[in-house]
NUDO-320149 format. One record per residue: residue number from 1; residue in one letter; x, y, z of N, C-alpha, C, O in turn. Coordinates in nm, 3 decimals, m for minus. Each point is the difference from the previous one (the first is absolute). Example, Ala and Ser with C-alpha at 12.3 -4.5 7.8 and 13.67 -1.06 7.14 Angstrom:
2
1_A_1.319_m0.569_0.780_m0.089_0.119_0.000_0.090_0.120_0.000_0.104_m0.002_0.066
2_S_m0.139_0.107_m0.138_0.082_0.119_0.006_m0.077_0.109_0.073_0.051_0.111_0.017
This chain:
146
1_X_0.084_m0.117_0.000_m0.084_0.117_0.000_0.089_0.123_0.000_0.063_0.034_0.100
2_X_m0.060_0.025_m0.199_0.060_0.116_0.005_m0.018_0.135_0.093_m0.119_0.029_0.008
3_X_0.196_0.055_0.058_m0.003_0.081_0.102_m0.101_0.174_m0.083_0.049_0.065_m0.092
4_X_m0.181_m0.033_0.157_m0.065_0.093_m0.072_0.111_0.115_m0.015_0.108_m0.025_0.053
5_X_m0.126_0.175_m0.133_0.113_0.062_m0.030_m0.096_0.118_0.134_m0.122_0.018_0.008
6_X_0.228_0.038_0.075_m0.046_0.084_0.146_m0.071_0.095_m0.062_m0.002_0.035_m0.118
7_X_m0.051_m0.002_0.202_m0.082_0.138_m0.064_0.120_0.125_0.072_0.095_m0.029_0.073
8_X_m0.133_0.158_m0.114_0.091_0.142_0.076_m0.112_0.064_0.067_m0.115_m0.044_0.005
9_X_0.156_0.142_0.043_m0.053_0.078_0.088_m0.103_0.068_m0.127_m0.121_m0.023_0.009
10_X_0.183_0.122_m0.150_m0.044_0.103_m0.020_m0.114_m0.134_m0.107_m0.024_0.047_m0.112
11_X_0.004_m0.093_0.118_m0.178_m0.047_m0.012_m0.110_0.004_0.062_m0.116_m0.020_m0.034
12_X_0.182_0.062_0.167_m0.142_0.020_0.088_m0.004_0.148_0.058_0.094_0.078_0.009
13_X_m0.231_m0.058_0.029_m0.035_0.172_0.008_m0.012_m0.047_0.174_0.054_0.070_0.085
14_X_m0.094_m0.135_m0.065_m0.072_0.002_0.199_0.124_m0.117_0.002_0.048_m0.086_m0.075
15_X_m0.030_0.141_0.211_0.083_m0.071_0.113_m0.031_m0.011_0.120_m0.055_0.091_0.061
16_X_0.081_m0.181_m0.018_m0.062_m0.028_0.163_0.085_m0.081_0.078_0.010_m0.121_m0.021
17_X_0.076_0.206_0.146_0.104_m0.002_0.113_m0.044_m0.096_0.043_m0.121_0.008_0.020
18_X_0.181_m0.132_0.016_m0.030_m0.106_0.111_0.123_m0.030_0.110_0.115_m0.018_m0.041
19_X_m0.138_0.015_0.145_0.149_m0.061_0.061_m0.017_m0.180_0.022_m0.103_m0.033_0.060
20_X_0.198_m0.084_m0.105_m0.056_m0.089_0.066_0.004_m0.011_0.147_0.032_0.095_0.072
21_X_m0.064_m0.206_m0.032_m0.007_m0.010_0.146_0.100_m0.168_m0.002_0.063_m0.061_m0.087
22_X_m0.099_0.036_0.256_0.091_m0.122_0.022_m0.134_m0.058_m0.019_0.049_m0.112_0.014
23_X_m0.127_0.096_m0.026_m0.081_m0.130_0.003_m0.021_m0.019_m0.129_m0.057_m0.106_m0.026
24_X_0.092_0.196_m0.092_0.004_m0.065_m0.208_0.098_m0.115_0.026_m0.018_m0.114_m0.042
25_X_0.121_0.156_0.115_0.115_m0.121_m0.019_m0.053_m0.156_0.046_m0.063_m0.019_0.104
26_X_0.087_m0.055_m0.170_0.012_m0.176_m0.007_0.125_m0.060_0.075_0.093_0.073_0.037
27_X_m0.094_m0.178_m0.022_0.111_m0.085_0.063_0.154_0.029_m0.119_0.116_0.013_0.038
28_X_m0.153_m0.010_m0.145_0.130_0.020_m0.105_0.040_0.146_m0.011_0.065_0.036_m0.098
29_X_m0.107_0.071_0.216_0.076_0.114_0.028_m0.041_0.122_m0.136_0.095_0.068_m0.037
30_X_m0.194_m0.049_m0.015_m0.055_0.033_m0.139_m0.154_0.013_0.068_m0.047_m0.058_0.097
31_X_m0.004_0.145_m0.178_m0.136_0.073_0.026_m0.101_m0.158_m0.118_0.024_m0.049_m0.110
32_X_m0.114_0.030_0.199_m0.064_m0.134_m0.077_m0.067_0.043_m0.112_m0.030_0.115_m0.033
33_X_0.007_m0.232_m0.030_m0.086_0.073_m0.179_m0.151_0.018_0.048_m0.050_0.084_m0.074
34_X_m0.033_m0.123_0.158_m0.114_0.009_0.066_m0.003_0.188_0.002_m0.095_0.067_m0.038
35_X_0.218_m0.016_0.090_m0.009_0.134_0.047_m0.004_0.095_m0.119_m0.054_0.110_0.008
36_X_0.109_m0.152_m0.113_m0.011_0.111_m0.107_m0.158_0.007_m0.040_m0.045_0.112_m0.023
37_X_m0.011_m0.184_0.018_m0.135_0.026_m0.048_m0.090_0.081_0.157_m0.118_0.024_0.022
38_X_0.167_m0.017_0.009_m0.058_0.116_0.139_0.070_0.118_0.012_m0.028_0.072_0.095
39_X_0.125_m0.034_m0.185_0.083_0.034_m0.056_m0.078_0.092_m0.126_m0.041_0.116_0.001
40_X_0.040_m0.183_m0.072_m0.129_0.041_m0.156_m0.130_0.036_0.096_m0.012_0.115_0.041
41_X_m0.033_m0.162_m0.025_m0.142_0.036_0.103_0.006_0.125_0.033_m0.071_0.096_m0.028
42_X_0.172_m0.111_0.097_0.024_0.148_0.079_m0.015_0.159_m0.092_m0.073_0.099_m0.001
43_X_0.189_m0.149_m0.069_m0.003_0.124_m0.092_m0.126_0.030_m0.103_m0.054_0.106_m0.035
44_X_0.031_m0.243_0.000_m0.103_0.054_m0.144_m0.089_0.063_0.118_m0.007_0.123_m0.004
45_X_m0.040_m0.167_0.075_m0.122_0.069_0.092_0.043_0.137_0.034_m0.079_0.082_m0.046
46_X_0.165_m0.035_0.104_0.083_0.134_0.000_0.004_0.067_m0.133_m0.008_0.117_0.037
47_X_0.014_m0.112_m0.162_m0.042_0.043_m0.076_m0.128_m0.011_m0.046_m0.015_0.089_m0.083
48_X_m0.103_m0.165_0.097_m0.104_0.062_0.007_m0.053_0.132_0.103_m0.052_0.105_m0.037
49_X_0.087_m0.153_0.189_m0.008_0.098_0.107_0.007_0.118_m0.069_m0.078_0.087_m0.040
50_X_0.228_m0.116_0.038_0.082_0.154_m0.022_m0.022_0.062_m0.142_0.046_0.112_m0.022
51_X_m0.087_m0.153_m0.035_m0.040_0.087_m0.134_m0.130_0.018_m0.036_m0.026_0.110_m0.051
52_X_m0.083_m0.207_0.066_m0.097_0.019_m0.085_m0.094_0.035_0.154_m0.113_0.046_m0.017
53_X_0.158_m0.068_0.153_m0.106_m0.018_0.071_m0.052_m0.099_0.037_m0.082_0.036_0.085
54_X_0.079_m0.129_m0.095_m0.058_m0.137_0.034_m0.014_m0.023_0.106_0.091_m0.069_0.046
55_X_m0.172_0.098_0.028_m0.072_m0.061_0.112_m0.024_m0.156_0.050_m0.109_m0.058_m0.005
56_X_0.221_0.007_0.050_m0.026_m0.174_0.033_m0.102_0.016_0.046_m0.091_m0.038_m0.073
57_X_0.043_0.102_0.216_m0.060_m0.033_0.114_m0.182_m0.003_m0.067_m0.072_m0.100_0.005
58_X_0.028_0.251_m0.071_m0.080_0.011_m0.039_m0.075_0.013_m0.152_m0.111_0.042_m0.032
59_X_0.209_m0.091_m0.035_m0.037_m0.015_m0.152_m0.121_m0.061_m0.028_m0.058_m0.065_0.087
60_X_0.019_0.077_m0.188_m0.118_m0.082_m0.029_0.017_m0.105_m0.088_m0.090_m0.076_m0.035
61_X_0.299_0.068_m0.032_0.021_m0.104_m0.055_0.110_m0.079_0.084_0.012_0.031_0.119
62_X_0.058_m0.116_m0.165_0.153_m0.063_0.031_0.062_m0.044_m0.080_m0.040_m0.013_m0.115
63_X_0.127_m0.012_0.146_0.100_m0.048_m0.132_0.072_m0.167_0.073_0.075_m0.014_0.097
64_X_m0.127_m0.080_m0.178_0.042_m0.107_0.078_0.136_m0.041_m0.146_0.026_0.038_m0.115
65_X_0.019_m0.122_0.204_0.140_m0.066_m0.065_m0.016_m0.159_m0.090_m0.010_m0.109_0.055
66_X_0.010_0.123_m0.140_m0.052_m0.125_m0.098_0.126_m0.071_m0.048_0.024_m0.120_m0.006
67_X_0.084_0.276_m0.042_0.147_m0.107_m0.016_0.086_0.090_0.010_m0.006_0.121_m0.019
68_X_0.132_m0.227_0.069_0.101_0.060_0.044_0.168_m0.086_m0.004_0.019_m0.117_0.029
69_X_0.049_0.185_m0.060_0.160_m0.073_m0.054_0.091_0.055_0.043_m0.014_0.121_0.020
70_X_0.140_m0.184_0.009_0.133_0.096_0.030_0.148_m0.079_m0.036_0.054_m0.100_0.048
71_X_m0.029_0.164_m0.123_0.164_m0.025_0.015_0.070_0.024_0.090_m0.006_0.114_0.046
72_X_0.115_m0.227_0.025_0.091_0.060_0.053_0.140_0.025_m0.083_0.045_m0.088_m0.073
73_X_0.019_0.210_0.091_0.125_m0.004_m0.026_0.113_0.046_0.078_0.114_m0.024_m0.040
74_X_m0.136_0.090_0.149_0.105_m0.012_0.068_m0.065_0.015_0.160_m0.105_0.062_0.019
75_X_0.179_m0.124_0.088_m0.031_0.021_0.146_m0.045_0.089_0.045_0.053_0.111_m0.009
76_X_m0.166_m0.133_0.071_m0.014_0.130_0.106_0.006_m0.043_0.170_m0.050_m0.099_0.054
77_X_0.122_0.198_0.000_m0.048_m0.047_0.183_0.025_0.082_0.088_0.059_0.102_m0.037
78_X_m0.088_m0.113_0.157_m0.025_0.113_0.093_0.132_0.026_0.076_0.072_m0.098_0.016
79_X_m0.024_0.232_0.039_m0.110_0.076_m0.081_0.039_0.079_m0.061_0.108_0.055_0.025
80_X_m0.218_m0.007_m0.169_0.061_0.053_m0.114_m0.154_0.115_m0.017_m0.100_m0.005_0.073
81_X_0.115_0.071_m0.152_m0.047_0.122_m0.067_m0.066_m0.051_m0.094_0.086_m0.035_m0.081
82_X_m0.204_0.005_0.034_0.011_m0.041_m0.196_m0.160_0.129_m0.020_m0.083_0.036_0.083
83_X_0.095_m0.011_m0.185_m0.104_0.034_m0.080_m0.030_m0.089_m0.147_0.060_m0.050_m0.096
84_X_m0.224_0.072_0.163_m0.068_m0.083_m0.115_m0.025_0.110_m0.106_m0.028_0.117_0.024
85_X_0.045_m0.182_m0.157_m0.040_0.143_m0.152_m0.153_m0.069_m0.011_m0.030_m0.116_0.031
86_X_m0.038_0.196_m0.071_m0.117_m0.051_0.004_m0.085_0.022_m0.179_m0.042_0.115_m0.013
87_X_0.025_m0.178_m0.074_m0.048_0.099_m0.120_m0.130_m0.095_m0.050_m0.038_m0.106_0.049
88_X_m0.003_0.164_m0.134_m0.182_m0.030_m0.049_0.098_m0.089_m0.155_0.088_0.046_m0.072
89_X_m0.137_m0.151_0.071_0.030_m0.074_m0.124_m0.114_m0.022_m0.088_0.015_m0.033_m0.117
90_X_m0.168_0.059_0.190_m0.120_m0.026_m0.079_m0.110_0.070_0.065_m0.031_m0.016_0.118
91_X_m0.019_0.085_m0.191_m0.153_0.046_0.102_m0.131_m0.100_m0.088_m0.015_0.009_m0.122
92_X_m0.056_m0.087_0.199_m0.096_m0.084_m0.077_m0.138_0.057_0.035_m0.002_0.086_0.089
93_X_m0.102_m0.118_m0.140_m0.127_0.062_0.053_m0.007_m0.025_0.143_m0.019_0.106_0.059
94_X_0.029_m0.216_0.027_0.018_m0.051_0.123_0.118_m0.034_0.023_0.004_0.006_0.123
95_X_0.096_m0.037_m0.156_0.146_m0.010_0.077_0.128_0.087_m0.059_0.013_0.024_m0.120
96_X_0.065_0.011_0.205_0.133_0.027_m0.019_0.107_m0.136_0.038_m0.005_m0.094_0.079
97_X_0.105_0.142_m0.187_0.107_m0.104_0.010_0.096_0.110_0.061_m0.004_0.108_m0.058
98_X_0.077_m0.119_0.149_0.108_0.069_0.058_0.138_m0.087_m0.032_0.009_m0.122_0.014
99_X_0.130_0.242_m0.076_0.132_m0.120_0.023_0.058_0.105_0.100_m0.004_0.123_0.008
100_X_0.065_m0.230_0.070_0.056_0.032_0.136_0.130_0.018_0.010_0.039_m0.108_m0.046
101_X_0.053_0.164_0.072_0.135_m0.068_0.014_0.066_0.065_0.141_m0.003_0.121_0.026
102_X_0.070_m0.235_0.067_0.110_0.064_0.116_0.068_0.086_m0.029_m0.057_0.047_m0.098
103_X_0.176_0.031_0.123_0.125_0.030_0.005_0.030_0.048_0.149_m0.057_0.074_0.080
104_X_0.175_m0.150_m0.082_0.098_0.086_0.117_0.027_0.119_m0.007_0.013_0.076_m0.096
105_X_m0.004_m0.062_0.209_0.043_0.161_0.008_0.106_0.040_m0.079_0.110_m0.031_0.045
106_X_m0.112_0.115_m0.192_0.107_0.093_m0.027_0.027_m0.108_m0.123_0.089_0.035_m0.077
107_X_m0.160_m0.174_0.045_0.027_m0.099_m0.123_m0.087_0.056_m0.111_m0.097_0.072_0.024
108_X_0.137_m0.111_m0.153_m0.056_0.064_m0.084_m0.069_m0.112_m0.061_m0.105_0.019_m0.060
109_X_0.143_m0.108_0.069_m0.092_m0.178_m0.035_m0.077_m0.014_0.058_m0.013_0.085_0.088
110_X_m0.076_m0.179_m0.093_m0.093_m0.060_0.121_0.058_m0.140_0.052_0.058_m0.089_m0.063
111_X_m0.096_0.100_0.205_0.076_m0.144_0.034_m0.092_m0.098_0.018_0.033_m0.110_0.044
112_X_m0.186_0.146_m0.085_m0.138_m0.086_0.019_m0.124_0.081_m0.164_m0.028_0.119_m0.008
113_X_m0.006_m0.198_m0.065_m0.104_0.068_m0.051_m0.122_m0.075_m0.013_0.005_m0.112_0.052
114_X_m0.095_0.139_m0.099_m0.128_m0.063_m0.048_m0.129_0.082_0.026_0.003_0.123_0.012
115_X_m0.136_m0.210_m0.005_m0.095_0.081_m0.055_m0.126_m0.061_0.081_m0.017_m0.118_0.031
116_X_m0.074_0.238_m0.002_m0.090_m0.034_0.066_m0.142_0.027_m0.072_m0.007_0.097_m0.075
117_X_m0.107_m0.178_0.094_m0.121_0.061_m0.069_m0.142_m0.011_0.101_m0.053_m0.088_0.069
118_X_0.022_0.246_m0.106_m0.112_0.039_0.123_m0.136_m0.040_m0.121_0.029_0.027_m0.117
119_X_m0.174_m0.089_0.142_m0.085_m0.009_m0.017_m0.078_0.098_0.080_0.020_m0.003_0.121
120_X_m0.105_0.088_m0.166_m0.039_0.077_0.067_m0.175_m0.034_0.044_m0.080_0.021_m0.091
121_X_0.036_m0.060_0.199_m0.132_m0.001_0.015_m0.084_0.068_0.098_0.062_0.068_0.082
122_X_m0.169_m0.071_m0.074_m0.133_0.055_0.077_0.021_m0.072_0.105_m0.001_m0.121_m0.019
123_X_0.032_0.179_0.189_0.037_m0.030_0.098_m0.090_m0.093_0.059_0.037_m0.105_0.053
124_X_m0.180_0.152_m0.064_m0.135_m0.103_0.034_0.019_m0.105_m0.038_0.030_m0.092_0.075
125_X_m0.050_0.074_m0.286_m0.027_m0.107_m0.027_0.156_m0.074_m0.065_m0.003_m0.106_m0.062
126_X_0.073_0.146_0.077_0.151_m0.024_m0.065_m0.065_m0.064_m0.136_0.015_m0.118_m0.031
127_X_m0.080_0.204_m0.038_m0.019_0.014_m0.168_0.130_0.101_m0.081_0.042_0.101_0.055
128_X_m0.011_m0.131_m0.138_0.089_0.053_m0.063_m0.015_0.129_m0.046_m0.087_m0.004_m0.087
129_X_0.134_0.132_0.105_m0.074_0.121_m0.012_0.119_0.098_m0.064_0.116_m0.002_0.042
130_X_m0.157_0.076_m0.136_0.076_0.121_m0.064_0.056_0.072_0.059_m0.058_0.074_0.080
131_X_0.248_m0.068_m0.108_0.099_0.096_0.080_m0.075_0.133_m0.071_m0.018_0.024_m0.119
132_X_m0.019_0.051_0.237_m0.059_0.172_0.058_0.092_0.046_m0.146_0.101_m0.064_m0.031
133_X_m0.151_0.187_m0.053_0.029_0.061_m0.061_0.151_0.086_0.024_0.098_0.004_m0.074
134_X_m0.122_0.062_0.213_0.121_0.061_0.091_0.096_m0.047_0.030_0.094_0.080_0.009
135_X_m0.066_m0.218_0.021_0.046_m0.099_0.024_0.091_m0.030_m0.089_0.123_m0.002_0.011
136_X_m0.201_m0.025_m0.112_0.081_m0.032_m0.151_0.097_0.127_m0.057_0.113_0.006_m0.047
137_X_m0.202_0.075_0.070_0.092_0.169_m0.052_0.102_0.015_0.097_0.086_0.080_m0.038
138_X_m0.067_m0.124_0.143_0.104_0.010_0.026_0.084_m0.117_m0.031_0.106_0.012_m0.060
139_X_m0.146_m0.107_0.094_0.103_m0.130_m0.038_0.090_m0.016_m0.104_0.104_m0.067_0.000
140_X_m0.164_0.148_m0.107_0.054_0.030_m0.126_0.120_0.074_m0.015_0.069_m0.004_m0.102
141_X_m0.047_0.068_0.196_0.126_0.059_0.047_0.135_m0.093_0.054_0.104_0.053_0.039
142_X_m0.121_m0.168_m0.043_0.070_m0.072_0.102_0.059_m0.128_m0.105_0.082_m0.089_0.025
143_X_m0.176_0.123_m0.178_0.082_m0.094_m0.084_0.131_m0.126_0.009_0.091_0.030_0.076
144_X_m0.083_m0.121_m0.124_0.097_m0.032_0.049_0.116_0.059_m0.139_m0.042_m0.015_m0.115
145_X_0.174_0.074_0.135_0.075_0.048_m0.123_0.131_m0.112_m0.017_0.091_m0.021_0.080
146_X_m0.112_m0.033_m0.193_0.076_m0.118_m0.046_0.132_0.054_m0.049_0.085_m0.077_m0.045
């Protein structure tokens, strides 16, 4: 299986500061692969927050997680600095595809990438429901640049 080619920093517009902690780390001294996807979580949700507004608590939609992938390519462990790049790879009538990528502090590669996808539904009936007009106008900003 060939190694994916890293992504850089200047592809992504949003970034989001994480510090790890001692409890990402595993018995093999390395932040576990379980943790990067809480990791992605984190941030894509921080860029909805932080840009468009998104209201977890009281929305009238959500965005649930249908799929999700990651490369590793290089170590991470505590404790370290990383920011997640966060960018829009697809806006669909109901879902966004987000690609994600780590970097260490001050690296210009990513040392983790991959991709997350939000389904967006009606909180009541978790029916599949149309990303908000506003939502989208902004998201569109966040392109991913190849």
């Amino acid at each position: 299986m060939s190694k994916p080619v890293a992504r850089t920093r200047e592809q992504f517009k949003f970034f989001f500061h994480i510090q790890t902690r001692w409890a990402d780390n595993d018995i093999y001294g390395h932040v576990n692969n379980v943790t990067y996807y809480s990791y992605f979580d984190t941030a894509a949700n921080a860029l909805l927050i932080q840009k468009t507004g998104f209201d977890i608590q009281r929305s009238e939609i959500i965005g649930l997680v249908v799929d999700s992938a990651c490369s590793f390519l290089q170590e991470l462990s505590f404790p370290e600095m990383i920011e997640v790049g966060v960018a829009i790879a697809k806006i669909g009538n109901s879902s966004l595809r987000y690609e994600l990528a780590i970097f260490k502090q001050g690296q210009a590669h990513a040392a983790a990438q991959g991709h997350f996808v939000h389904v967006f539904v009606d909180r009541a009936n978790r029916n599949s429901t149309t990303i908000p007009k506003q939502m989208r106008e902004v998201l569109h900003q966040y392109l991913l640049s190849e």
